[in-house]
C-alpha positions in Angstrom: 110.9 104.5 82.9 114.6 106.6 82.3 115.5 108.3 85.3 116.1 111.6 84.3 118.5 114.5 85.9 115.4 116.5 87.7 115.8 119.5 89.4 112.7 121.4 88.6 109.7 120.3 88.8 105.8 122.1 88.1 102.8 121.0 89.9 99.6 121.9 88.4 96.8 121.8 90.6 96.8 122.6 94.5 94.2 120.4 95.9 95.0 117.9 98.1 96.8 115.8 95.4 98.6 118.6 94.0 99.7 119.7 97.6 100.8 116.0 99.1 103.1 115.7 96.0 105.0 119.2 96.4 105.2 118.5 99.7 106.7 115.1 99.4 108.7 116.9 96.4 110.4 119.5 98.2 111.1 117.3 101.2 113.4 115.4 99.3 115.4 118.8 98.2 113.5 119.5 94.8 113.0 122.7 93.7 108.9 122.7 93.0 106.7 125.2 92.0 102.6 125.0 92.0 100.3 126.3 89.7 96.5 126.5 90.7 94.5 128.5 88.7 92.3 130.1 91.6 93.9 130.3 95.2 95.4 127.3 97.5 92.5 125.8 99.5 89.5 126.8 97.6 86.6 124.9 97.1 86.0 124.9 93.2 87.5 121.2 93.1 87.6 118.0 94.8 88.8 119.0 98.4 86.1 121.0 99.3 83.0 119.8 100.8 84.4 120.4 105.2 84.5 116.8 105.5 86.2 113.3 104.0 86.5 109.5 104.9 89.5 107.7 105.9 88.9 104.3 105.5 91.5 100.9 106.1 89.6 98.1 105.3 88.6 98.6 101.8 85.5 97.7 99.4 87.6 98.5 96.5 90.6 95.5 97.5 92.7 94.3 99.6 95.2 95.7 97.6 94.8 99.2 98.8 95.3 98.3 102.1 99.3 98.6 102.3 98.8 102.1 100.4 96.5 103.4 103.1 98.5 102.0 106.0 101.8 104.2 104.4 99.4 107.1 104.3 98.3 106.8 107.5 101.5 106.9 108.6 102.4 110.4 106.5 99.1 111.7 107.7 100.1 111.3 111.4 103.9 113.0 110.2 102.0 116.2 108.6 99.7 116.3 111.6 102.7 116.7 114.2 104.9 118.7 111.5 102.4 121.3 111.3 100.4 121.3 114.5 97.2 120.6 113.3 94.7 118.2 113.6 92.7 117.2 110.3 92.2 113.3 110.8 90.0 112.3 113.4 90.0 108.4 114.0 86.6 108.1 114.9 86.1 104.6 113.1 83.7 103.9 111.1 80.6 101.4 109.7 79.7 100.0 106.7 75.9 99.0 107.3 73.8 96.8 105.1 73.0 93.2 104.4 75.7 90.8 104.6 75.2 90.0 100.8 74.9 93.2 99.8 78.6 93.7 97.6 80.0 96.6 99.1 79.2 95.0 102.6 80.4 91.8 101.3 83.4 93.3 99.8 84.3 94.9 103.4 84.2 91.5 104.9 86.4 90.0 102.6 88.7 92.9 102.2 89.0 92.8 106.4 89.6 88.9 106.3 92.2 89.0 103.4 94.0 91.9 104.9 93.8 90.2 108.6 92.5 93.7 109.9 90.8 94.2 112.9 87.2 94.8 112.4 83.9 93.4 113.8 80.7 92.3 112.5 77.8 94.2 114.5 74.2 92.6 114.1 71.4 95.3 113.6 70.2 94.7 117.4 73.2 95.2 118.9 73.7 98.2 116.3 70.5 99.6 118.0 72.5 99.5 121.3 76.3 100.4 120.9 74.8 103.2 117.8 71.3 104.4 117.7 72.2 107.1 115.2 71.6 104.5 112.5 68.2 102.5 111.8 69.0 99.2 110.7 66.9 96.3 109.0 66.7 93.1 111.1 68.6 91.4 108.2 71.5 94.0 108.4 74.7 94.5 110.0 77.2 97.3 110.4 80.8 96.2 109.7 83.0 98.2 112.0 86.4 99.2 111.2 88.2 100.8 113.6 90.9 101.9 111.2 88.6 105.0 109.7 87.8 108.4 110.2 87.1 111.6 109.0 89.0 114.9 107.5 88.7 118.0 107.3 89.7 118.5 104.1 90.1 122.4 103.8 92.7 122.6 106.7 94.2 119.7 105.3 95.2 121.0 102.1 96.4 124.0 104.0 98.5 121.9 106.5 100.0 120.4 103.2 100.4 123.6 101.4 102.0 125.0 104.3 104.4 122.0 105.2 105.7 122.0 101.4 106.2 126.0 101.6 108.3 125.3 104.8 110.7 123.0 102.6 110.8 125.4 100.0 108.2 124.9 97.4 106.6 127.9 95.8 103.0 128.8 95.5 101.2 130.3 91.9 98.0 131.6 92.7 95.4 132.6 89.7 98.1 131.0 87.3 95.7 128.7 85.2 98.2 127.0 82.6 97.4 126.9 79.1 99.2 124.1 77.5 101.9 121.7 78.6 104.4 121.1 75.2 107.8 118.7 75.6 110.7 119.6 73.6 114.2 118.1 74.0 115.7 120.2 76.8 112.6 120.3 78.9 108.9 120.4 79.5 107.4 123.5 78.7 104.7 125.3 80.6 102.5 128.1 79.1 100.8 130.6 81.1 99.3 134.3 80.6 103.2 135.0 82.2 104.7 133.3 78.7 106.4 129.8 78.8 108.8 128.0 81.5 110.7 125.3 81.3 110.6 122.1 84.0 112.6 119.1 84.0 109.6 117.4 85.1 105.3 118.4 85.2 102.7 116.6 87.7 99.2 117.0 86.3 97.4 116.7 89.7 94.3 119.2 88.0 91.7 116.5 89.9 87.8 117.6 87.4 90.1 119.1 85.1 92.0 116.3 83.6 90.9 116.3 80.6 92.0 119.9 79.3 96.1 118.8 79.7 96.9 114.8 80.5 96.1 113.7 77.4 93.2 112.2 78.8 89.5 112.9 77.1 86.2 113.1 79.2 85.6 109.4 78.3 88.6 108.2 80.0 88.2 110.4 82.7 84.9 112.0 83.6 84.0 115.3 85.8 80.9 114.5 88.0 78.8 116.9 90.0 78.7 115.5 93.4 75.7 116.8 95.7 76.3 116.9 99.4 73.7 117.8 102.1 73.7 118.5 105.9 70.5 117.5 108.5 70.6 119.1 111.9 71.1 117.0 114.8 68.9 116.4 117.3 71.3 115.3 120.2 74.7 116.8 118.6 76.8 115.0 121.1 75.6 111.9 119.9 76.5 112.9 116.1 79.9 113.9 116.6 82.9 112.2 116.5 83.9 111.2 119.8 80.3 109.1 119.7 79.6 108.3 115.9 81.8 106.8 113.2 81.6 108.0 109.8 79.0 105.2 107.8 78.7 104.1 104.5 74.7 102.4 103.8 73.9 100.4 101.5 69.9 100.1 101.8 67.1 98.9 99.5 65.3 102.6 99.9 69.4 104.1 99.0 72.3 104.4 99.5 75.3 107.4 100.9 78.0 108.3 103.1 77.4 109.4 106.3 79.9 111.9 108.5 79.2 113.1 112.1 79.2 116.6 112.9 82.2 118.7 112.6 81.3 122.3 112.6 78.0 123.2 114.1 74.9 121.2 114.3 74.9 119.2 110.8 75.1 115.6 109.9 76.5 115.4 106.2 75.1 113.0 104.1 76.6 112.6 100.5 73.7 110.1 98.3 75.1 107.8 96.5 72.0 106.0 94.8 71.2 109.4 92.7 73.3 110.4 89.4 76.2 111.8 89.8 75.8 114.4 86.9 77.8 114.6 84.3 79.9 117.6 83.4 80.7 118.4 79.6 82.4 121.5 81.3 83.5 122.0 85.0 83.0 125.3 85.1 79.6 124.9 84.1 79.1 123.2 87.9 75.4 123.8 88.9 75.2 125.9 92.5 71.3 125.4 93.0 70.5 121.7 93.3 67.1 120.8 91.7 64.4 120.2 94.3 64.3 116.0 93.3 67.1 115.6 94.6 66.8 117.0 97.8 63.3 115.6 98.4 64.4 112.0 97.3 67.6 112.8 99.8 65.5 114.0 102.4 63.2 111.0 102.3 66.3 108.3 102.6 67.3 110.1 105.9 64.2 109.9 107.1 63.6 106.3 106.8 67.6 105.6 108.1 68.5 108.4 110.3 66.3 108.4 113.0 68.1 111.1 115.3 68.6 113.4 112.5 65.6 116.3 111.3 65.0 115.2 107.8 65.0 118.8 106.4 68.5 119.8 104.6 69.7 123.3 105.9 72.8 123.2 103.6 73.4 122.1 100.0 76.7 122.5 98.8 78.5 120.9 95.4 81.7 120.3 94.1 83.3 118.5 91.6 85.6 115.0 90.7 87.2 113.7 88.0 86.4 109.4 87.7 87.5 106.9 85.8 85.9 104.5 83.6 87.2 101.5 86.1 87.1 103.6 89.4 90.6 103.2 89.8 92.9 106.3 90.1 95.5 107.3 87.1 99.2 107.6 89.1 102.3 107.7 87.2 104.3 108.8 84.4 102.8 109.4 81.0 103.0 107.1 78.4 104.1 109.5 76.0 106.2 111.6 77.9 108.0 109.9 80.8 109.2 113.1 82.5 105.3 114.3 82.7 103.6 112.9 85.6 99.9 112.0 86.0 97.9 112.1 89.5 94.4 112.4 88.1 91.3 110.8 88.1 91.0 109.5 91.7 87.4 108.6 91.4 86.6 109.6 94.9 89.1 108.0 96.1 92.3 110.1 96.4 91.9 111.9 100.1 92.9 109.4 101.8 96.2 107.7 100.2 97.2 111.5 99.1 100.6 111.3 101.0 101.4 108.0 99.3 100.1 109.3 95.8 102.2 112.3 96.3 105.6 109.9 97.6 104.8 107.4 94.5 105.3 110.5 91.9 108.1 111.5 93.9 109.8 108.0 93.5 108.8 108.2 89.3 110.6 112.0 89.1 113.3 111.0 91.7 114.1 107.7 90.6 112.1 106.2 87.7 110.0 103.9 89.1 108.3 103.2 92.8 107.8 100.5 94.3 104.9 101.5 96.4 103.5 101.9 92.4 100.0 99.7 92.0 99.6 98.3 88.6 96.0 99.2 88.8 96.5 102.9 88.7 99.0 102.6 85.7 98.8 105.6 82.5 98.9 103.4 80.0 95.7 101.8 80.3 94.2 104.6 79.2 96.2 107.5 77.3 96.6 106.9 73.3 96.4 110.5 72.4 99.1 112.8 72.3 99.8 115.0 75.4 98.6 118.7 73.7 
């Protein structure tokens, strides 16, 4: 990629991706305005949903694992910048049988990596955490490198660290259309057009409608989410229980201890994840199946939990056909950047995804850049 003369730069989108990058923008003296098309948190997107994993040792690779040791660190700067706490190292457990691939993935990932992590058989599981029911052929692998968020005050703590170095906020300003021409790239909103010497498309579900890349590249899901009271809630918070991921034979979901009130939130991951033609067409009122079959998997796993959801809430992510995020510039267009389709995935490296754009606009190219979160394995079309 050309390194261009950047002084301006658009961010469309303020979730947490959209928010990370103008922070890391502005910070290094870039004159950055955000777009969001409804306010700055909200919960229409992908940082809604009061809690989010932090994870080191990763299913996905050992590749990752650099990435989300950086972001760590930028997490723990925003933290003590802006006098908040949103990440709460609590560790956390990836329980099933040793064969399973996710558990087996953990294993390897933590051996590859040389991180520190532990290998808990299901009796001594019973012991050191009784908040999970395990098989006599499963084991929790611990990492103590996890934790959860809270990703609301996060984006805020974000937001408001990137205002403090000058960035400025667009509320309700949905853009249209994203044209280049010679001199510049062109933004259009309800306002008219303005020109930037450089876009980040960081619009998370709604990918599809300006980066050039089509619902099959890059997919909005419904995700379902669900909170069961606890019946000892010192024991389900997070001074006592790491956030889980389970992989069982009767299904499968993330787990996160209790951070406001009495509820244990359990996100399924052995159900669909629906489909969306249209994210604004996002369902509020979850059919009854899939609360029942919900229900019935905490029941069986979650012995200190009431197997009766008292809240169901839903929200949105865009995902890739490989599960791998889309981070970098566009193909077509090297002065528009793309931060979309994190696949569930973006929370917790959003500090380094939003320093890795800032290296593209800065400088042309990054070397904290993976190759599997490249553009051009996916856009063909022309940007519209």
């Amino acid at each position: 990629m050309t390194a261009h003369k950047t002084n301006r730069v658009a961010v469309v989108g303020g979730g947490i991706i959209g928010t990370m990058t103008a922070w890391q923008l502005a910070s290094r003296g870039l004159d950055v305005t955000v777009f969001e098309q409804w306010n700055t948190p909200n919960d229409r997107g992908a940082s809604a949903g009061e809690s989010r994993i932090f994870r080191t040792i990763y299913k996905e690779g050992p590749e990752y694992v650099p990435l989300l040791k950086k972001s760590r660190d930028k997490w723990d700067e925003l933290q003590a910048c802006q006098h908040m706490d949103v990440l709460d190292m609590c560790g956390g457990v990836t329980i099933g049988p040793p064969s399973e691939p996710d558990v087996a993935a953990v294993i390897d990932c933590a051996k590859a990596a040389d991180l520190d992590h532990r290998v808990i058989n299901a009796k001594e599981m019973a012991e050191e955490y009784p908040q999970f029911a395990l098989d006599e052929d499963e084991v929790g692998v611990y990492d103590p490198g996890a934790g959860i968020f809270r990703p609301e005050l996060a984006v805020l703590a974000a937001r408001n660290e990137s205002i403090r170095h000058g960035a400025e906020y667009r509320s309700y300003a949905r853009v249209l259309n994203i044209r280049s021409v010679a001199s510049c790239v062109m933004i259009d909103t309800a306002d008219g057009p303005i020109g930037f010497d450089s876009v980040v498309i960081a619009t998370g579900p709604w990918a599809s409608e300006l980066s050039g890349l089509d619902q099959a590249m890059v997919a909005a899901k419904r995700l379902v989410a669900m909170w069961f009271p606890a019946m000892n809630v010192s024991l389900h918070q997070p001074r006592s229980m790491p956030i889980s991921i389970r992989r069982n034979d009767v299904g499968g979901f993330s787990c996160f201890p209790v951070v406001d009130g009495a509820g244990v939130k359990i996100l399924p991951h052995h159900l669909p994840w629906q489909d969306l033609g249209d994210v604004n067409d996002l369902p509020r009122f979850i059919e009854p199946e899939t609360v029942r079959a919900t229900e019935q998997t905490v029941q069986r796993l979650m012995p200190g939990l009431d197997p009766t959801a008292v809240r169901v809430s839903t929200w949105t992510e865009g995902f890739t056909t490989d599960g791998a995020p889309v981070v970098g510039p566009s193909p077509l267009d090297d002065r528009i950047m793309l931060a979309v389709g994190m696949s569930g995935q973006g929370f917790k490296f959003s500090p380094m995804i939003g320093s890795i754009i800032s290296d593209f606009v800065e400088n042309g190219s990054s070397r904290d850049s993976l190759r599997i979160m490249d553009p051009d394995r996916y856009i063909k079309e022309p940007v519209r």
